[in-house]
N, CA and C of each residue as an Amber inpcrd file, in Angstrom:
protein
   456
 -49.0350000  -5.7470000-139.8080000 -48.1120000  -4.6420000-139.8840000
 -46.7240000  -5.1800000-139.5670000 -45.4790000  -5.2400000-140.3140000
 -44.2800000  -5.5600000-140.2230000 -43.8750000  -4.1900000-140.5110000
 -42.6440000  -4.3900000-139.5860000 -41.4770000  -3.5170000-139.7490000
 -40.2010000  -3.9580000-138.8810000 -39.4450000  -3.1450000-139.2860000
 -37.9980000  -3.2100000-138.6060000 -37.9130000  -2.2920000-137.8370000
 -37.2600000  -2.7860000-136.3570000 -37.2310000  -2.0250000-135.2860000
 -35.8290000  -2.5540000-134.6320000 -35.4220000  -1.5950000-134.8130000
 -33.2880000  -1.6180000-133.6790000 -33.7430000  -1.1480000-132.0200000
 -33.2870000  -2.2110000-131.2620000 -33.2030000  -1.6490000-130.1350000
 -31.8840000  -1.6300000-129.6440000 -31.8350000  -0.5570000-128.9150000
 -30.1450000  -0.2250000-128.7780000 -30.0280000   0.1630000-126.7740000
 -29.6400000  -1.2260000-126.4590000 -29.6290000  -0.8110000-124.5650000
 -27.9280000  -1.6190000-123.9880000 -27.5850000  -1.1340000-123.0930000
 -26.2250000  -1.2940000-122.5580000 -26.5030000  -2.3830000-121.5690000
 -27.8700000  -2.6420000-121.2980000 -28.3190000  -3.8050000-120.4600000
 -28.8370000  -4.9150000-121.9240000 -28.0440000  -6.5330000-121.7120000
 -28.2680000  -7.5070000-122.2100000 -29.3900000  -7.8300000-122.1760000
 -29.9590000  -7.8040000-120.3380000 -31.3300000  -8.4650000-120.2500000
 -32.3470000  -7.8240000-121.1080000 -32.6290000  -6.5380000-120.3070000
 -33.4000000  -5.6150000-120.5250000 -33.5450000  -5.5100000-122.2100000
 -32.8370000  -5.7200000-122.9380000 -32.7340000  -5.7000000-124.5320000
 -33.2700000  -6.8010000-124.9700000 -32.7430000  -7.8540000-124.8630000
 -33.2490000  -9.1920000-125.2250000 -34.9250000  -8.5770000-124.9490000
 -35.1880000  -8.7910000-123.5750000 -36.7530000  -8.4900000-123.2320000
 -37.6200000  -8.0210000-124.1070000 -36.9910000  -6.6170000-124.6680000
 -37.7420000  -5.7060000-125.6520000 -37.7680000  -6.3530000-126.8420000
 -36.6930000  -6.5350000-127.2870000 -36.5490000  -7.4630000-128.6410000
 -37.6300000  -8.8290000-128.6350000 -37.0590000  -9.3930000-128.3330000
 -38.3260000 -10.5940000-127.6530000 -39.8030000 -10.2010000-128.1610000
 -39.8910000  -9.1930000-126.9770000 -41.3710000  -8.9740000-126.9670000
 -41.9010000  -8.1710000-128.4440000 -40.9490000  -7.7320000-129.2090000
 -41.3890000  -7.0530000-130.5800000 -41.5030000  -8.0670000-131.5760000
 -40.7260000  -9.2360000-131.2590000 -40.7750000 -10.1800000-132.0880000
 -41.8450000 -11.1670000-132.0680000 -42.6520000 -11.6740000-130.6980000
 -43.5710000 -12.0570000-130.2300000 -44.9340000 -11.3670000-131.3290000
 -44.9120000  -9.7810000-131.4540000 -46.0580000  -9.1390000-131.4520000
 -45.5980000  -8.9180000-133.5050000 -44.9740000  -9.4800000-133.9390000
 -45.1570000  -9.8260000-135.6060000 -43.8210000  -8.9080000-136.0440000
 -43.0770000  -8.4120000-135.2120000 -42.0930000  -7.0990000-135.4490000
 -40.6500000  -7.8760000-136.0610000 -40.2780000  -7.5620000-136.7570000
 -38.5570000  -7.9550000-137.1770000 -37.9760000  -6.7410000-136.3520000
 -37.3990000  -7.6050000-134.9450000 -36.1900000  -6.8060000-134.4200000
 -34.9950000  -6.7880000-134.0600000 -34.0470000  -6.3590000-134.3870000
 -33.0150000  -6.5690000-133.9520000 -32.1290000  -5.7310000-132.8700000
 -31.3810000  -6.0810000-131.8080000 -30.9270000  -5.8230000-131.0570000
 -29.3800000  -5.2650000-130.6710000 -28.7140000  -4.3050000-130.4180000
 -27.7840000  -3.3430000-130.1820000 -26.9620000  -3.6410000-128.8800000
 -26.1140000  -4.3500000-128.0930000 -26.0860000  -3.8800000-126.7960000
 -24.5600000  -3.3060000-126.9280000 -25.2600000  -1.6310000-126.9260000
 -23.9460000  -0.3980000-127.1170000 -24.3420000   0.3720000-128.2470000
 -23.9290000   1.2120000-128.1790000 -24.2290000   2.1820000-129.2970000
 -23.1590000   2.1040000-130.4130000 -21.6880000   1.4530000-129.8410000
 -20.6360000   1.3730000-131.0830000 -21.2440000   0.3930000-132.0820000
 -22.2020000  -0.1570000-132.1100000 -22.8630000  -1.2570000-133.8530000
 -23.8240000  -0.5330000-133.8070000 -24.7160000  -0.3720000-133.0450000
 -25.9210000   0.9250000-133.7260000 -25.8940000   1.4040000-135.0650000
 -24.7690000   2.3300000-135.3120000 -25.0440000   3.0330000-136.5640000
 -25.4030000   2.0100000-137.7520000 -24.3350000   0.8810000-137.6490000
 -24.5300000   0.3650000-138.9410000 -25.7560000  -1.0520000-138.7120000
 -26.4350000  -1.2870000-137.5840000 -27.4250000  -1.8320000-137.5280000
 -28.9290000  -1.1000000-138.2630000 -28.6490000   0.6970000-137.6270000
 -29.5170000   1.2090000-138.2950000 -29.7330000   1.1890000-139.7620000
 -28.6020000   1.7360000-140.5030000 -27.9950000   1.4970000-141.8800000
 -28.7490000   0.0330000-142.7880000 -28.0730000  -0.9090000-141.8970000
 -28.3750000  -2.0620000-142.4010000 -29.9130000  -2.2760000-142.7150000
 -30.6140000  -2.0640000-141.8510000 -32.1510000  -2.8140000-141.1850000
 -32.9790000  -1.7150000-141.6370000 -32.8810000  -0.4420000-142.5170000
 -33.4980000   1.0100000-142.0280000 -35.0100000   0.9430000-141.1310000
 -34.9350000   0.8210000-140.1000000 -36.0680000   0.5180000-139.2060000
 -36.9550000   1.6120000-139.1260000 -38.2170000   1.0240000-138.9300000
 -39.2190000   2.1910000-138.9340000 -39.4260000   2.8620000-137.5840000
 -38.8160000   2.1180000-136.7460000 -38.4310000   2.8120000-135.1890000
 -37.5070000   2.0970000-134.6070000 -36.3110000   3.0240000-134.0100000
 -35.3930000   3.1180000-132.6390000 -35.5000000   2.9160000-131.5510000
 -35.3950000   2.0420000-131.1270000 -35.6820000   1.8670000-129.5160000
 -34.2680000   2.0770000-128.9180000 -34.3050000   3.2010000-127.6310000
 -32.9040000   3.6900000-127.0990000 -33.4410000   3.4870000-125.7580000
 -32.4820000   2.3550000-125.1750000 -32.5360000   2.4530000-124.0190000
 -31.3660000   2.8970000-122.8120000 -32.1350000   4.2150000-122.4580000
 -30.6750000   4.7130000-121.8580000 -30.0330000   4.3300000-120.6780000
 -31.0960000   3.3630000-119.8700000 -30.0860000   3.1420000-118.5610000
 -29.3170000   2.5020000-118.8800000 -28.6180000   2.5440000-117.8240000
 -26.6830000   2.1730000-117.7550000 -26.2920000   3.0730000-118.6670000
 -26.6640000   3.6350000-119.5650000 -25.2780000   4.3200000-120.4750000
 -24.5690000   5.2450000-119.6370000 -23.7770000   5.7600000-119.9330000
 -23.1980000   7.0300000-119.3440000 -23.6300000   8.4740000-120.4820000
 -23.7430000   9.2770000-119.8250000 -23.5080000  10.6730000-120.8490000
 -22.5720000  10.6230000-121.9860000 -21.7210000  10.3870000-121.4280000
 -20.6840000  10.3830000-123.1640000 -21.0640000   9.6430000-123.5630000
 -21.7580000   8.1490000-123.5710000 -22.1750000   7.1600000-124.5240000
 -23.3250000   7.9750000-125.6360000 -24.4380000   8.4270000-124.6290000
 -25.5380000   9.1700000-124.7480000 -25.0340000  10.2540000-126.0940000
 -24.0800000  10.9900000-125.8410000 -23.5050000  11.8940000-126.7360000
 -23.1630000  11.2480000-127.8200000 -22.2620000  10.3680000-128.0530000
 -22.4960000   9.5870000-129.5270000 -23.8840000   9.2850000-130.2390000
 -24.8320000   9.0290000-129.7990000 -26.1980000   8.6860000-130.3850000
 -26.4140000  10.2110000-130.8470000 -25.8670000  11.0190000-130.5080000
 -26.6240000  12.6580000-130.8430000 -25.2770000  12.7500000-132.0620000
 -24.2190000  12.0110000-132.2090000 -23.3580000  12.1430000-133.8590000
 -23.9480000  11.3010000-134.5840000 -25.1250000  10.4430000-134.2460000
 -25.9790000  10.2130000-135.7170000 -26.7810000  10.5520000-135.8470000
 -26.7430000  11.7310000-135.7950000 -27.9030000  13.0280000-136.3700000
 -28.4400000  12.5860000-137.7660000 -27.1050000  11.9890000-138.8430000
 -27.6690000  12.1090000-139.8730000 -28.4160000  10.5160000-140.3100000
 -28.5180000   9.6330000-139.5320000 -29.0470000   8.3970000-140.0770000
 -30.1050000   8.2230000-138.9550000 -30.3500000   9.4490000-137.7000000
 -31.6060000   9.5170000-136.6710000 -32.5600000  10.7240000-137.4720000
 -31.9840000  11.5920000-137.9240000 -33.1380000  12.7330000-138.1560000
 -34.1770000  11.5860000-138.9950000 -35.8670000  11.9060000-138.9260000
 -36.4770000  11.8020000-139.7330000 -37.1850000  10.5860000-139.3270000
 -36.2640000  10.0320000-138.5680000 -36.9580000   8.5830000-137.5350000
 -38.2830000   8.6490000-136.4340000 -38.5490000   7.5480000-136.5060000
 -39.2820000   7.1960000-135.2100000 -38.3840000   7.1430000-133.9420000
 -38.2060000   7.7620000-133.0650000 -36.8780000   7.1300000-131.4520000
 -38.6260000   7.0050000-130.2570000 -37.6470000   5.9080000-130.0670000
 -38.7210000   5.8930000-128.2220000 -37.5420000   5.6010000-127.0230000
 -37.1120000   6.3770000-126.6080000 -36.0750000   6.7550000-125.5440000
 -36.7170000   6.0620000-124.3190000 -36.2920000   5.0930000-123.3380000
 -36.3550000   4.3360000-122.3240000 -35.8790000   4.8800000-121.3650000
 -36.3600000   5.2200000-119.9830000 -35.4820000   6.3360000-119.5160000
 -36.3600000   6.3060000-117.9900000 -35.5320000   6.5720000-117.0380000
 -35.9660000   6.3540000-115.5770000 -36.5440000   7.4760000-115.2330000
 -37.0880000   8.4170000-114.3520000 -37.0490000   9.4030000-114.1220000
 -36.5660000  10.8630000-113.8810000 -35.4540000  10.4190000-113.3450000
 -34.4160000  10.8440000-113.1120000 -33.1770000  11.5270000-113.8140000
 -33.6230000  10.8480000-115.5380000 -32.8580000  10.8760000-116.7200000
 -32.9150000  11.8850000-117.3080000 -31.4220000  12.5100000-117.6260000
 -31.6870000  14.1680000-118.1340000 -31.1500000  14.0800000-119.5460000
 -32.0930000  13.8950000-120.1040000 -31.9250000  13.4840000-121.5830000
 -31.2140000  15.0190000-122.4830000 -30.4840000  15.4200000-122.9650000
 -30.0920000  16.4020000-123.4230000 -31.2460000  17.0800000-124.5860000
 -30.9460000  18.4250000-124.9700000 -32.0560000  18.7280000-125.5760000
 -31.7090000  18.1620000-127.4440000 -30.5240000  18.3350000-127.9630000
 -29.9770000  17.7200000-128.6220000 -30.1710000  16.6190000-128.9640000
 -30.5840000  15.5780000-127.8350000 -30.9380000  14.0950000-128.1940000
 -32.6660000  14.2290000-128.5680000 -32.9150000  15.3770000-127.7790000
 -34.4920000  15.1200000-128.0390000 -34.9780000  15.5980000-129.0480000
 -33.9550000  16.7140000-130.6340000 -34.3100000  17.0640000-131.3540000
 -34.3310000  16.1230000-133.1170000 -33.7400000  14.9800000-132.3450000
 -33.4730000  13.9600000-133.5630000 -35.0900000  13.2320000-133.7740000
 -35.3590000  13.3040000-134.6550000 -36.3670000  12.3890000-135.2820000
 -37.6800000  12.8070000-134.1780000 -38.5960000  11.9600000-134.6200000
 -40.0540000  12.0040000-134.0240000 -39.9630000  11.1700000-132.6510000
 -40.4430000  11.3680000-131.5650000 -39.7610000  10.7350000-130.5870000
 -41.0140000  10.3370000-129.2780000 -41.0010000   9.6550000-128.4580000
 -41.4220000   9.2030000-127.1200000 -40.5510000   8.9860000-126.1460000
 -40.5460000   9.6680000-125.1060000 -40.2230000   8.8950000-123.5490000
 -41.0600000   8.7100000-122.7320000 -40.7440000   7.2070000-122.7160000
 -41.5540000   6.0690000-121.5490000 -40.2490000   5.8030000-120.5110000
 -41.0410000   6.1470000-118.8320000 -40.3380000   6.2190000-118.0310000
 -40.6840000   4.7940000-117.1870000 -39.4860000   4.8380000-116.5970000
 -39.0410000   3.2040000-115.8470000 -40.5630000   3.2210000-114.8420000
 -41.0230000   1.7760000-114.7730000 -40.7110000   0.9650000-114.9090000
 -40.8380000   0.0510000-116.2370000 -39.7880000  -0.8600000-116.1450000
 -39.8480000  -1.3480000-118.0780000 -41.0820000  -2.0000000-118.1800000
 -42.2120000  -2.1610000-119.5900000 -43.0650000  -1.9800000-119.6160000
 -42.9910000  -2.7370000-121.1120000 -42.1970000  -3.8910000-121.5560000
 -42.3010000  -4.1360000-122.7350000 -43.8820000  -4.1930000-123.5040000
 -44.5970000  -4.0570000-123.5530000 -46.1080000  -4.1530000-124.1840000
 -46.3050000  -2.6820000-124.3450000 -45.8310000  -2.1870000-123.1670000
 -46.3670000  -0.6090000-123.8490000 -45.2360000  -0.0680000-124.5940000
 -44.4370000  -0.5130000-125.0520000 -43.1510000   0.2150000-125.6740000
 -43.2870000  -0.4720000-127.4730000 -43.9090000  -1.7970000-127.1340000
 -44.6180000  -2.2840000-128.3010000 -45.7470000  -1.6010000-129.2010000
 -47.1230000  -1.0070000-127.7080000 -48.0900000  -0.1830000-128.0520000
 -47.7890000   1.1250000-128.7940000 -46.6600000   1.6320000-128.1280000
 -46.0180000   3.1310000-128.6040000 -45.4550000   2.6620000-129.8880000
 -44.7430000   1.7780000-130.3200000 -44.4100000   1.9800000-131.7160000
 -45.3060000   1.4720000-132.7080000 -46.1030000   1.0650000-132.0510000
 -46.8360000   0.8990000-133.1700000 -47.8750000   2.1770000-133.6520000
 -48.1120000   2.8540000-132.8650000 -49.1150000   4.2280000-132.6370000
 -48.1210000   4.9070000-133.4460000 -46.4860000   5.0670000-132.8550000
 -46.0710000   5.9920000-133.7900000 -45.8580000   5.3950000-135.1610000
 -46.0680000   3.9770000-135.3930000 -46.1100000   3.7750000-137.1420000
 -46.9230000   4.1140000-137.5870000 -48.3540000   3.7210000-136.9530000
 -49.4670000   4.1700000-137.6970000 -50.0830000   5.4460000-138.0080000
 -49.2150000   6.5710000-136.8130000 -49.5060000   8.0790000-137.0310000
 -48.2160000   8.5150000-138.1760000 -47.6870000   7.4660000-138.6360000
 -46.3760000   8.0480000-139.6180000 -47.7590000   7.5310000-140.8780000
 -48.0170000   6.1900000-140.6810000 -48.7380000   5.9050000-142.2610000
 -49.7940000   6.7270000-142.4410000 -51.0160000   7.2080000-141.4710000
 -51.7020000   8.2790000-141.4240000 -51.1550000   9.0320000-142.3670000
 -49.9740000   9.7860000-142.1700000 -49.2950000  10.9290000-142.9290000
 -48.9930000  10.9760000-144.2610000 -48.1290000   9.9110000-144.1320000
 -48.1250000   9.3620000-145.9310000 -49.1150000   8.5630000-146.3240000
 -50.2900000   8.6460000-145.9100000 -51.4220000   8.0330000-146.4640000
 -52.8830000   9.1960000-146.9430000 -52.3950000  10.4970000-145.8440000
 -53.1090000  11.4780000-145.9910000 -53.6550000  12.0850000-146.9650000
 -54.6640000  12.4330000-147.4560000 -55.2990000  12.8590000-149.3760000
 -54.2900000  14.4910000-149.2090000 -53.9870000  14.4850000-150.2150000
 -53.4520000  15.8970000-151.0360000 -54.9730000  16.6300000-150.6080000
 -54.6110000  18.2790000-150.7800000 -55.6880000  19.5170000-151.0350000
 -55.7630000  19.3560000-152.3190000 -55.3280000  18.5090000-153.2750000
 -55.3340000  18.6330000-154.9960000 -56.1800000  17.3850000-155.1250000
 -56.1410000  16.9670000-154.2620000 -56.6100000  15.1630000-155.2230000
 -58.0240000  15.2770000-155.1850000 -58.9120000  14.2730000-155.8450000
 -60.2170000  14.2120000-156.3950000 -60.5440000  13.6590000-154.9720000
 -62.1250000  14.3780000-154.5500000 -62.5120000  13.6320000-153.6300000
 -63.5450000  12.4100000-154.0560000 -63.3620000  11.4320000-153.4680000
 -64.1820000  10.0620000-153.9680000 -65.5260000  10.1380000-152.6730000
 -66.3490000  10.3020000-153.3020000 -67.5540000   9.9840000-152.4080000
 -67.8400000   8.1280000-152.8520000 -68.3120000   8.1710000-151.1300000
 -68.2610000   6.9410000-150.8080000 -70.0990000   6.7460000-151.1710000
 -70.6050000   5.6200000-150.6930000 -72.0580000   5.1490000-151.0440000
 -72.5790000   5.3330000-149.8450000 -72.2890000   5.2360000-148.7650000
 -72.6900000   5.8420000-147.3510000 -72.7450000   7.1270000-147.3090000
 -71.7530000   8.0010000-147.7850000 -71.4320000   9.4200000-147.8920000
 -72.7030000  10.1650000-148.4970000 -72.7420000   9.7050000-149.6390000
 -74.0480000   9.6110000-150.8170000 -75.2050000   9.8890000-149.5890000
 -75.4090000   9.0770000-149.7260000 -76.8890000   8.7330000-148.4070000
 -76.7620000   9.5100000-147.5440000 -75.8810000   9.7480000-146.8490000
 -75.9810000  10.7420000-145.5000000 -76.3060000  11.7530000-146.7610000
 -75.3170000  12.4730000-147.1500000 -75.8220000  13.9170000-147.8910000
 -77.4230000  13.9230000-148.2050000 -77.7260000  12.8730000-148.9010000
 -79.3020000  13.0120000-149.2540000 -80.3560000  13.2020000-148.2370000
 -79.9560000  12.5980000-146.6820000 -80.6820000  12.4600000-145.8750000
 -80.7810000  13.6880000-145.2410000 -79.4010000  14.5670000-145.3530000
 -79.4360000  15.8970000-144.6400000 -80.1630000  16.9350000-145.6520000
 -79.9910000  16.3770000-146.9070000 -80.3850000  17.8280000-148.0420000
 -82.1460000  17.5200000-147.5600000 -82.6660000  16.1710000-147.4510000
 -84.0360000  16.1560000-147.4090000 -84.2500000  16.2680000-145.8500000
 -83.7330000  16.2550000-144.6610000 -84.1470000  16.6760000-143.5760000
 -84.0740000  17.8580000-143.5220000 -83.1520000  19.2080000-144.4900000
 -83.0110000  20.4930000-144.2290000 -82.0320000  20.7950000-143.2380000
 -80.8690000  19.2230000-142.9000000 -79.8460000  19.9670000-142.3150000
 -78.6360000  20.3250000-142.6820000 -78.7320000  20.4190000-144.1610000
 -77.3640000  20.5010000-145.2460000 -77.4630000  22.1370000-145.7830000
């Protein structure tokens, strides 16, 4: 499974870390520190998930990420965030989203995007109510076994 993943944190370390560790686990990622290149990192890379990491930002930083409504709607976001963090409701209405709370946890922030890729391909992989159903050769057999046990 490849994809592109932007992580966007105001901490150097803490970014590298994540990045790192997405890249380790087969991921093309690239890294943000600030939200002023964000937009056009997103643009550039169209990633199949956002990684926002909010400590250190300030609120007004925070508030710019909610003016790219139009290149966040429709996304994957996994918001990084201490406890303490009062994420606006605004930020939390952009795209499909997770918050994982401090402590940083690169493997599970890896685990989470990948769950949310695979519950995105689920979706666009999902059969239509129109499409032909294909019985399988196992399928076959069970049915026969229930019509002749009398539990069909």
């Amino acid at each position: 499974m490849e994809t592109n993943v932007v992580v966007i944190s105001a901490d150097l370390i803490r970014g590298n870390i994540i990045t790192k560790t997405f890249k380790r686990n087969g991921m093309k990622a690239y890294f943000c520190e600030g939200i002023s290149n964000a937009k056009n990192e997103i643009i550039d890379h169209a990633p199949g998930v956002v990684v926002i990491d909010t400590k250190d930002f300030y609120k007004k930083e925070l508030s710019q990420i909610e003016d790219m409504e139009d290149i966040l709607n429709g996304r994957n976001l996994i918001f990084l965030a201490d406890q303490s963090a009062n994420l606006s409701k605004d930020l939390l209405t952009l795209g499909k989203h997770r918050i994982l709370y401090d402590p940083l946890d690169p493997e599970l922030i890896v685990k989470k995007t990948a769950e949310l890729m695979l519950s995105q391909d689920k979706e666009t992989l999902s059969p239509q109510s129109d499409a032909p159903k294909v019985q399988t050769e196992t399928g076959a057999i069970m049915d026969d076994l229930k019509s002749l046990l009398s539990l069909k």
